[in-house]
C-alpha positions as a Markdown table, in Angstrom:
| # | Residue | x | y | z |
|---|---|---|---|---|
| 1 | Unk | -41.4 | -2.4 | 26.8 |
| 2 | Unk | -44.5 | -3.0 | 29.1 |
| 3 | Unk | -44.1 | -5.6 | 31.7 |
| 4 | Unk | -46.9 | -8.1 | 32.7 |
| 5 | Unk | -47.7 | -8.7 | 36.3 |
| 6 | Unk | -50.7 | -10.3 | 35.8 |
| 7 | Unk | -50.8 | -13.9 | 38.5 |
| 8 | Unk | -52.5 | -16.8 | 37.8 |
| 9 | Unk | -53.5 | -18.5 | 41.3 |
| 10 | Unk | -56.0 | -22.0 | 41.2 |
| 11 | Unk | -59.2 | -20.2 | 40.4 |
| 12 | Unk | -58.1 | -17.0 | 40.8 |
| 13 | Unk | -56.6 | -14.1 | 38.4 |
| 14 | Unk | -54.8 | -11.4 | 39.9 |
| 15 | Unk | -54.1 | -8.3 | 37.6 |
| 16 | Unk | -50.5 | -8.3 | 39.9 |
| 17 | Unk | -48.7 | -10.1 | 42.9 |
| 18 | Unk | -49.2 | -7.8 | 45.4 |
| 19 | Unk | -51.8 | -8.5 | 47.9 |
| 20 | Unk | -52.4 | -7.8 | 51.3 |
| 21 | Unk | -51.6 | -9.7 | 54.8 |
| 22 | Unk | -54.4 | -10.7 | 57.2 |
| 23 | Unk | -54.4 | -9.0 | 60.0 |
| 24 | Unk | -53.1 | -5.6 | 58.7 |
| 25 | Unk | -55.7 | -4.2 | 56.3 |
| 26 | Unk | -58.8 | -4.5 | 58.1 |
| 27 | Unk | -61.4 | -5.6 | 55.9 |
| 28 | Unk | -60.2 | -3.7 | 53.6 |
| 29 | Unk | -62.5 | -0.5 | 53.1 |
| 30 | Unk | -60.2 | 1.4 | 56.0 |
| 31 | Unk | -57.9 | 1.6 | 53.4 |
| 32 | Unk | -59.5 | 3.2 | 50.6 |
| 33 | Unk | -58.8 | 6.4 | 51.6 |
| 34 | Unk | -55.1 | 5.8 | 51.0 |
| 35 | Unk | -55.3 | 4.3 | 47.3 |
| 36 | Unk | -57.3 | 2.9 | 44.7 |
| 37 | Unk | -58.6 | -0.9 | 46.0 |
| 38 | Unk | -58.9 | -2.0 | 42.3 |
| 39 | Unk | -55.2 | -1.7 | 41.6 |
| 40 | Unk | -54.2 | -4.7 | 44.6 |
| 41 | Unk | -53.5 | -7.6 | 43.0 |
| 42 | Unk | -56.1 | -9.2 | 46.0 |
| 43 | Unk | -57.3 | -8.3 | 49.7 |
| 44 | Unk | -57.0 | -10.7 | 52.5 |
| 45 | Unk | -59.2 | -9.7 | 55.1 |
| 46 | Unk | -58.3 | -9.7 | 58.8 |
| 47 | Unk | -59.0 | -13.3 | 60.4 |
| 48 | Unk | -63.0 | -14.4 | 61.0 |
| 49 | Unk | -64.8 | -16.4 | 63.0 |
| 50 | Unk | -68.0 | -17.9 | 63.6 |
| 51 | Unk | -68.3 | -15.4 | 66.6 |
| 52 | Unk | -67.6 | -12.2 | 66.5 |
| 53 | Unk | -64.1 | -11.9 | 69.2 |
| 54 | Unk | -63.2 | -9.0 | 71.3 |
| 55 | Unk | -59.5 | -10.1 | 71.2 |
| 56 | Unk | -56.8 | -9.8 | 73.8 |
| 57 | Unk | -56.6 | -7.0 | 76.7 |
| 58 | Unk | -54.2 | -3.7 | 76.0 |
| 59 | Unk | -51.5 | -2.9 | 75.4 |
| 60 | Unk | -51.6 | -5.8 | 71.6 |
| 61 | Unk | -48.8 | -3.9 | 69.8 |
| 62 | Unk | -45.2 | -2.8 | 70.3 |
| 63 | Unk | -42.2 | -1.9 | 68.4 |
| 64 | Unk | -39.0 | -3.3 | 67.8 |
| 65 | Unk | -36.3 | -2.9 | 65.9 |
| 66 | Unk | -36.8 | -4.0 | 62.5 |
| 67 | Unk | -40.1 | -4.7 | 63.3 |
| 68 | Unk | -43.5 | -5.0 | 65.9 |
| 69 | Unk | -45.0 | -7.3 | 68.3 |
| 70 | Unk | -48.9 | -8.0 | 68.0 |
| 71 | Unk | -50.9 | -10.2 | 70.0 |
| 72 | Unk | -54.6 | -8.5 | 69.1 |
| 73 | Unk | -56.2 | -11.9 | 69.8 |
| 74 | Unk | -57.7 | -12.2 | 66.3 |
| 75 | Unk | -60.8 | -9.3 | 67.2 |
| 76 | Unk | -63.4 | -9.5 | 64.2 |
| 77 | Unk | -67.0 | -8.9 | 63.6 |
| 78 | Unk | -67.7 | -12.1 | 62.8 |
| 79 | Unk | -68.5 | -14.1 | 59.7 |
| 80 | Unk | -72.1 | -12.6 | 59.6 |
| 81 | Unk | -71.1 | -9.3 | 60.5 |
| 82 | Unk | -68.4 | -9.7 | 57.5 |
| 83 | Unk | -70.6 | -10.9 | 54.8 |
| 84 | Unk | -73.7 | -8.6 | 55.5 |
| 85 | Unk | -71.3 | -5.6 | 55.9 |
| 86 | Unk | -68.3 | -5.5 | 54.7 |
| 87 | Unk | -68.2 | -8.0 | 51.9 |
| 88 | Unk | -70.3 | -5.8 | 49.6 |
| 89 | Unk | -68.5 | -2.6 | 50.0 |
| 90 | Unk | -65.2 | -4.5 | 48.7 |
| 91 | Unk | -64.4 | -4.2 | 44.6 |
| 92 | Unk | -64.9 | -8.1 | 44.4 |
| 93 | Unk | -65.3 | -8.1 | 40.7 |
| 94 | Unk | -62.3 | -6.1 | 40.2 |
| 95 | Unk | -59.8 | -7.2 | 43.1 |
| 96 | Unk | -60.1 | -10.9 | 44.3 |
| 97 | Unk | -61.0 | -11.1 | 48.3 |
| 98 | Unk | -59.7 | -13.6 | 50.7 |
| 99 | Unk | -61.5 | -14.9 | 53.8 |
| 100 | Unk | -58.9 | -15.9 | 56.5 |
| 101 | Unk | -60.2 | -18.5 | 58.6 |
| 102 | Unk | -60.0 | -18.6 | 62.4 |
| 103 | Unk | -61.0 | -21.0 | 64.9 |
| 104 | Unk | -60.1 | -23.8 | 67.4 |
| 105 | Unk | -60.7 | -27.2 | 66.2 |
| 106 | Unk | -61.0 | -28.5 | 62.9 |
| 107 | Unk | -65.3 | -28.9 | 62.4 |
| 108 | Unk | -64.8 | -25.3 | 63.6 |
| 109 | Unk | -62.9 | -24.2 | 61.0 |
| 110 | Unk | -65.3 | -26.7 | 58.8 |
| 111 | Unk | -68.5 | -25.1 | 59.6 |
| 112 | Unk | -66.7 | -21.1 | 58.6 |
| 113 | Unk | -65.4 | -22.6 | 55.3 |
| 114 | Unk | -68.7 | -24.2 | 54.7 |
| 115 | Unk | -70.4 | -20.2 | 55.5 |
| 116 | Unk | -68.1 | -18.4 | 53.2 |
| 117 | Unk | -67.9 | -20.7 | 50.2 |
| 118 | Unk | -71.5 | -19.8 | 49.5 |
| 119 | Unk | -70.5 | -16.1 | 49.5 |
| 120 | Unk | -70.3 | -14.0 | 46.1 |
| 121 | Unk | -67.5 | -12.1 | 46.3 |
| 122 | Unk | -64.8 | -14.3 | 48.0 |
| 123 | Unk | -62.5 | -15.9 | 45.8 |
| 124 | Unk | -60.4 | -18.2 | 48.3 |
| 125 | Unk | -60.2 | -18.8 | 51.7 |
| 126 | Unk | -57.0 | -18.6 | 53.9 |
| 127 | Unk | -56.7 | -21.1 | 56.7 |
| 128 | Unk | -54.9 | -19.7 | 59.8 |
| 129 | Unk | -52.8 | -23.3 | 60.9 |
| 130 | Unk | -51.2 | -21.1 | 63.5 |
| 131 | Unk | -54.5 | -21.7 | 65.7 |
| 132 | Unk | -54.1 | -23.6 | 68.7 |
| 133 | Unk | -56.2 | -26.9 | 68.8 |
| 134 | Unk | -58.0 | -27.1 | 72.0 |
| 135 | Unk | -58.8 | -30.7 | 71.0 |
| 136 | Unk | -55.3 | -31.2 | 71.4 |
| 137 | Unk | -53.9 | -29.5 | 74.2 |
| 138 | Unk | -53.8 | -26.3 | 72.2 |
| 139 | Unk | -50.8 | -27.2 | 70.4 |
| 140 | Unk | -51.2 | -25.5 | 66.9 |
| 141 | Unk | -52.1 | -27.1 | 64.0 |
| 142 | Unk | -49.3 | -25.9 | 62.2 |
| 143 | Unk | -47.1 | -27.7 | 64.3 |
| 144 | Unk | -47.8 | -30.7 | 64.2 |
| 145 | Unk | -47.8 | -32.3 | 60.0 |
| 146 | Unk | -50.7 | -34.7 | 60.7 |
| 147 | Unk | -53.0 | -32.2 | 62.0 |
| 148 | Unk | -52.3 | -29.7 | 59.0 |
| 149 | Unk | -53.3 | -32.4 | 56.8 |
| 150 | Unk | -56.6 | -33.3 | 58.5 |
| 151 | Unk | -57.6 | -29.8 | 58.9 |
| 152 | Unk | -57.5 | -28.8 | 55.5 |
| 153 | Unk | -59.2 | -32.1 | 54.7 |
| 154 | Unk | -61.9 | -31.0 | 56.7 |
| 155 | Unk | -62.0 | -27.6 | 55.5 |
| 156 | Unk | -61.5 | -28.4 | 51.2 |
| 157 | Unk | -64.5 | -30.7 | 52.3 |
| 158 | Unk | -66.3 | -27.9 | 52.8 |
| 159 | Unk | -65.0 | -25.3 | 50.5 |
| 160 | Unk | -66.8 | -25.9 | 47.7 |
| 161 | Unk | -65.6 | -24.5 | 44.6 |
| 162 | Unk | -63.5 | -22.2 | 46.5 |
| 163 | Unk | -59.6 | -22.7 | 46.3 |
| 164 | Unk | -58.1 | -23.4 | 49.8 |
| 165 | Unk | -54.8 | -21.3 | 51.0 |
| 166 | Unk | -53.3 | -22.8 | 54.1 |
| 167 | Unk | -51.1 | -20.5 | 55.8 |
| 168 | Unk | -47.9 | -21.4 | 57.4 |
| 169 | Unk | -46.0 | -20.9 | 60.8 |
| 170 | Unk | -42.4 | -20.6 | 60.5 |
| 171 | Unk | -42.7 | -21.4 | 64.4 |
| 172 | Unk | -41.9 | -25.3 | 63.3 |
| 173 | Unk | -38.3 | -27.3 | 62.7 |
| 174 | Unk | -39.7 | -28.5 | 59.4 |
| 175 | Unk | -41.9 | -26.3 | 57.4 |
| 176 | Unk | -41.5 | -28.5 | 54.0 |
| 177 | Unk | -43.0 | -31.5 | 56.8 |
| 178 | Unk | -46.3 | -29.2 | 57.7 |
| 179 | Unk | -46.1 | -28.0 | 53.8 |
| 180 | Unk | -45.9 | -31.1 | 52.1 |
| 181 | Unk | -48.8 | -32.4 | 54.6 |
| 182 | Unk | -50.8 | -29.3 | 53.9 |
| 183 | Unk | -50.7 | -30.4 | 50.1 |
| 184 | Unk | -51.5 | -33.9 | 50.2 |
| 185 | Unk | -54.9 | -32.3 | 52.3 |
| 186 | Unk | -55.9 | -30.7 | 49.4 |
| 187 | Unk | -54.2 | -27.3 | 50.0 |
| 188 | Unk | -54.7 | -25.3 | 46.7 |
| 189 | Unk | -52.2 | -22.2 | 47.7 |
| 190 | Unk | -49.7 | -22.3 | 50.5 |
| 191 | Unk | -49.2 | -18.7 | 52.4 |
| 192 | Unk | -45.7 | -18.5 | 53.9 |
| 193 | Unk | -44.8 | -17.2 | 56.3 |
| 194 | Unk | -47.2 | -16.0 | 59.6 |
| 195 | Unk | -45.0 | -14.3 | 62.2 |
| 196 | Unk | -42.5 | -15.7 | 64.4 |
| 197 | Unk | -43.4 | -15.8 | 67.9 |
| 198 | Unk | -41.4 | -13.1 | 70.3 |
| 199 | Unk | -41.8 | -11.0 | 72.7 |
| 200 | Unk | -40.6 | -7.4 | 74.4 |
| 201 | Unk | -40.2 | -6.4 | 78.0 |
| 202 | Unk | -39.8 | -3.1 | 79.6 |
| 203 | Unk | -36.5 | -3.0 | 82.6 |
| 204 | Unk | -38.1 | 0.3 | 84.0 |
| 205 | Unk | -41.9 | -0.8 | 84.8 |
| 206 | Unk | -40.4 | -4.9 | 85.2 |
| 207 | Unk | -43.3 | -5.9 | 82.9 |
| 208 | Unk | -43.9 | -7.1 | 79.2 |
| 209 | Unk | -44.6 | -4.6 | 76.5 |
| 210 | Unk | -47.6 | -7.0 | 75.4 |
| 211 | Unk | -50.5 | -7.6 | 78.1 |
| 212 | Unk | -50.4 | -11.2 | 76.5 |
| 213 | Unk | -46.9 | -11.2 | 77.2 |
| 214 | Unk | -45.8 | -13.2 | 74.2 |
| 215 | Unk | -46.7 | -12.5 | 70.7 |
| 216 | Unk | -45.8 | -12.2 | 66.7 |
| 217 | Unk | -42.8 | -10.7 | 65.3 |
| 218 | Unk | -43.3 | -9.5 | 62.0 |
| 219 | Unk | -41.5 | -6.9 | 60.1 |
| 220 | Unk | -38.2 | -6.3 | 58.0 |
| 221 | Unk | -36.4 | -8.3 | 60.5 |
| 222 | Unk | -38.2 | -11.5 | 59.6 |
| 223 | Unk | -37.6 | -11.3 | 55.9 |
| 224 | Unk | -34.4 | -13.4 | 55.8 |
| 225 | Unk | -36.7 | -16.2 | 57.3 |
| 226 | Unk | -39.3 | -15.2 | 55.0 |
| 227 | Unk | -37.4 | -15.6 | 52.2 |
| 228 | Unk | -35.9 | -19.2 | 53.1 |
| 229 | Unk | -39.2 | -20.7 | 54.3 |
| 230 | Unk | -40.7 | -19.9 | 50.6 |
| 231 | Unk | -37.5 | -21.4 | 48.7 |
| 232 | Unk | -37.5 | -24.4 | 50.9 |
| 233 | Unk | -41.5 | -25.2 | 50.2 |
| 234 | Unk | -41.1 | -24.0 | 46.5 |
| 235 | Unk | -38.4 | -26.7 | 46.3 |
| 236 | Unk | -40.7 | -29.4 | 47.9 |
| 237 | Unk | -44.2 | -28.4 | 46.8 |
| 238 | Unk | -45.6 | -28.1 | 43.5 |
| 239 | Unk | -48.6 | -25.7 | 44.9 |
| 240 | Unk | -48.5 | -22.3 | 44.6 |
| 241 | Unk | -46.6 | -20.4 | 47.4 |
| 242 | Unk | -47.1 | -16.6 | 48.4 |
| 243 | Unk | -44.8 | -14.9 | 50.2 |
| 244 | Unk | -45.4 | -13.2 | 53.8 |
| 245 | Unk | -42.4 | -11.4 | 55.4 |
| 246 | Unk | -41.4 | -8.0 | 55.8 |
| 247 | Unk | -41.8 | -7.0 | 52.3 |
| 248 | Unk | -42.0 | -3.1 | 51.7 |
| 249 | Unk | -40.4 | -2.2 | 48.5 |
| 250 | Unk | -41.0 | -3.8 | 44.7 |
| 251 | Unk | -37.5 | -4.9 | 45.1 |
| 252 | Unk | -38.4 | -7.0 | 48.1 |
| 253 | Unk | -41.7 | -8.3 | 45.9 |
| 254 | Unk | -38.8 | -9.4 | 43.5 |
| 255 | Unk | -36.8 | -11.2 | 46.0 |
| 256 | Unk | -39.8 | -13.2 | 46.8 |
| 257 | Unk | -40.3 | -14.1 | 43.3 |
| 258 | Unk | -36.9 | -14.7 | 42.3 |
| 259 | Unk | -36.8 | -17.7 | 45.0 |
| 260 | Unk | -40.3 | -19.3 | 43.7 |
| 261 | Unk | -43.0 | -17.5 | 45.2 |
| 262 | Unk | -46.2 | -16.3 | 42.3 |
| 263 | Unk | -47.7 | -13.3 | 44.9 |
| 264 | Unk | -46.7 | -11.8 | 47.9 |
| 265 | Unk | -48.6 | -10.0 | 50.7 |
| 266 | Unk | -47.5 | -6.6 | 52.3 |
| 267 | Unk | -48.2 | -6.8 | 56.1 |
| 268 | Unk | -46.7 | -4.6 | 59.0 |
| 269 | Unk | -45.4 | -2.4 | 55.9 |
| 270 | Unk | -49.2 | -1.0 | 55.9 |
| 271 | Unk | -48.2 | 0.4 | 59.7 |
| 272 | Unk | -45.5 | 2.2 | 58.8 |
| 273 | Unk | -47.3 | 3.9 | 55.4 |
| 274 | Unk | -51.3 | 3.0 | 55.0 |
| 275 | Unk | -50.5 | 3.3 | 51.3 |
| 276 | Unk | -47.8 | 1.3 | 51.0 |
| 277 | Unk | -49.6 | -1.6 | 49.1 |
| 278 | Unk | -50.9 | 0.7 | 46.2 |
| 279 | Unk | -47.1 | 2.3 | 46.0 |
| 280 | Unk | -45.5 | -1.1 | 46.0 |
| 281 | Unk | -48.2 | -2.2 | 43.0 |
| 282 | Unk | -47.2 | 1.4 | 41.2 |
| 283 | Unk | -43.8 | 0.9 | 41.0 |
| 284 | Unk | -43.3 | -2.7 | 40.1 |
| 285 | Unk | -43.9 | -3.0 | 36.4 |
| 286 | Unk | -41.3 | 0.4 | 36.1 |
| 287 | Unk | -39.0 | -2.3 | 38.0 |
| 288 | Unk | -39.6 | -4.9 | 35.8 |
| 289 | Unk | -38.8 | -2.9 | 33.4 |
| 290 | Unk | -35.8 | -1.4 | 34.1 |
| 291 | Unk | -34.2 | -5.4 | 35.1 |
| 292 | Unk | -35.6 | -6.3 | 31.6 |
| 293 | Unk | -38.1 | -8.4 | 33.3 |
| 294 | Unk | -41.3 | -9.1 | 30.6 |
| 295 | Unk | -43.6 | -11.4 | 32.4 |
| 296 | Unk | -43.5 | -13.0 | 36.3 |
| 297 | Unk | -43.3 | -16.0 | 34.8 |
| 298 | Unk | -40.4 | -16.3 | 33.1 |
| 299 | Unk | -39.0 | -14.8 | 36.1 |
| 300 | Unk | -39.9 | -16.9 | 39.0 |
| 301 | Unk | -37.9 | -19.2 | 40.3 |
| 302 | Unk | -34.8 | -18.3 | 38.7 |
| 303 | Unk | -32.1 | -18.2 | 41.6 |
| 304 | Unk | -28.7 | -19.5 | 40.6 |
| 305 | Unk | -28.4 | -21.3 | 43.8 |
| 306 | Unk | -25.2 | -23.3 | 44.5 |
């Protein structure tokens, strides 16, 4: 028995599900080192902008149990810097590459899509809805249904013949509301989940662990969330949904599966081991195997719920 995890994503065909969170694999080439790039099932790069950002003041990271706090202030090179530089060191033909998309209002985040969807070699962009909308007070667009909708309006606009993944904030008392708005935008792909917001404090010094004082949880200790976040929006959406949540096991890929997801990405796993990605992709089709699983797609969405 061989099992087949090939993924079939809107324009997009992924020789497996497992992919790679924004945020926590650079731009992908810091990894190589640690495994074979061409065996992901796809790369998203950490967050760009039109500028390149110097991000938030130290200390951005701390542990917890379960999990870590980050609040890096989405540093990058840039979109430029990106495409010149990075871009053409990445196994695009082999490995699809995702741009993820930051910026603060939506003919922002209009302009960057309209940048990268001339660009060989990335196959889908990522919108980060977790950004805070200075037009509006800085609430984030993922908080808010109407504003999800318009901004990936204004960024499928844009996007040319590249499929548009919006990612989700679990930070919301409706995700299905910010999904289901996310769809009727045009929304190709729906990533879910982005951290929850947290934070850590120190009783000896009297001051936070983060300099920004607040920032993401992410981690094992989000999975639970994780997991009910995708099996709600599978339930509601007919758009493909990939998992994001402290996956870092096969068995965890599974999970997501199992509840409706077609891909997941491994995150703050890639802390903990920087070649956790490319051991997760190795084992899975000995896992398949072994639960007499033939194909993702017989498998997905399968829970015997109620």
């Amino acid at each position: 028995m061989s099992a087949d995890t090939s993924v079939r994503l809107p324009g997009m065909h992924a020789k497996n599900p497992v992919m790679t969170a924004s945020g926590t694999f650079g731009y992908g080439m810091e990894f190589a080192p640690y495994g074979d790039l061409r065996g992901l099932g796809g790369i998203v790069v950490k967050g760009l902008s039109l500028l390149p950002r110097t991000g938030n003041p130290m200390p951005r990271i701390a542990e917890t149990p379960c999990g870590m706090l980050n609040a890096i202030g989405l540093q990058n090179c840039g979109v430029e810097v990106f495409l010149r530089d990075k871009l053409p060191r990445l196994p695009f033909t082999e490995t699809p590459i995702v741009a993820n998309l930051y910026a603060c209002d939506a003919d922002e985040f209009a302009e960057l899509a309209g940048v990268l969807s001339a660009a060989e070699g990335v196959a889908a962009l990522e919108v980060n809805i977790s950004c805070p909308n200075v037009k509006a007070g800085g609430i984030a667009f993922g908080q808010d249904p109407a504003m999800a909708g318009k901004l990936t309006e204004a960024v499928k606009k844009r996007a040319g013949d590249k499929p548009v993944w919006v990612k989700l904030s679990p930070n919301v008392t409706d995700i299905v509301g910010v999904a289901r708005a996310a769809v009727l935008g045009g929304a190709d792909v729906l990533t879910c989940i982005n951290t929850l917001t947290g934070m850590a404090v120190d009783i000896r010094s009297r001051r936070p662990r983060l300099a920004n004082v607040i920032g993401g949880l992410s981690g094992p200790a989000i999975k639970p969330v994780a997991l009910r976040c995708v099996w709600q929006v599978c339930q509601a959406v007919s758009a493909p949904v990939i998992g994001v949540g402290g996956i870092s096991s096969a068995e965890d890929v599974l999970e997501f599966i199992l509840v409706g997801a077609h891909a997941v990405q491994i995150g703050t796993a890639n802390f903990m081991r920087p070649d956790m990605a490319f051991r997760i992709a190795e084992r899975l089709p000995a896992l398949m195997d072994e639960l007499g699983i033939k194909n993702l797609d017989a498998y997905r969405g399968t829970l015997a719920a109620g």
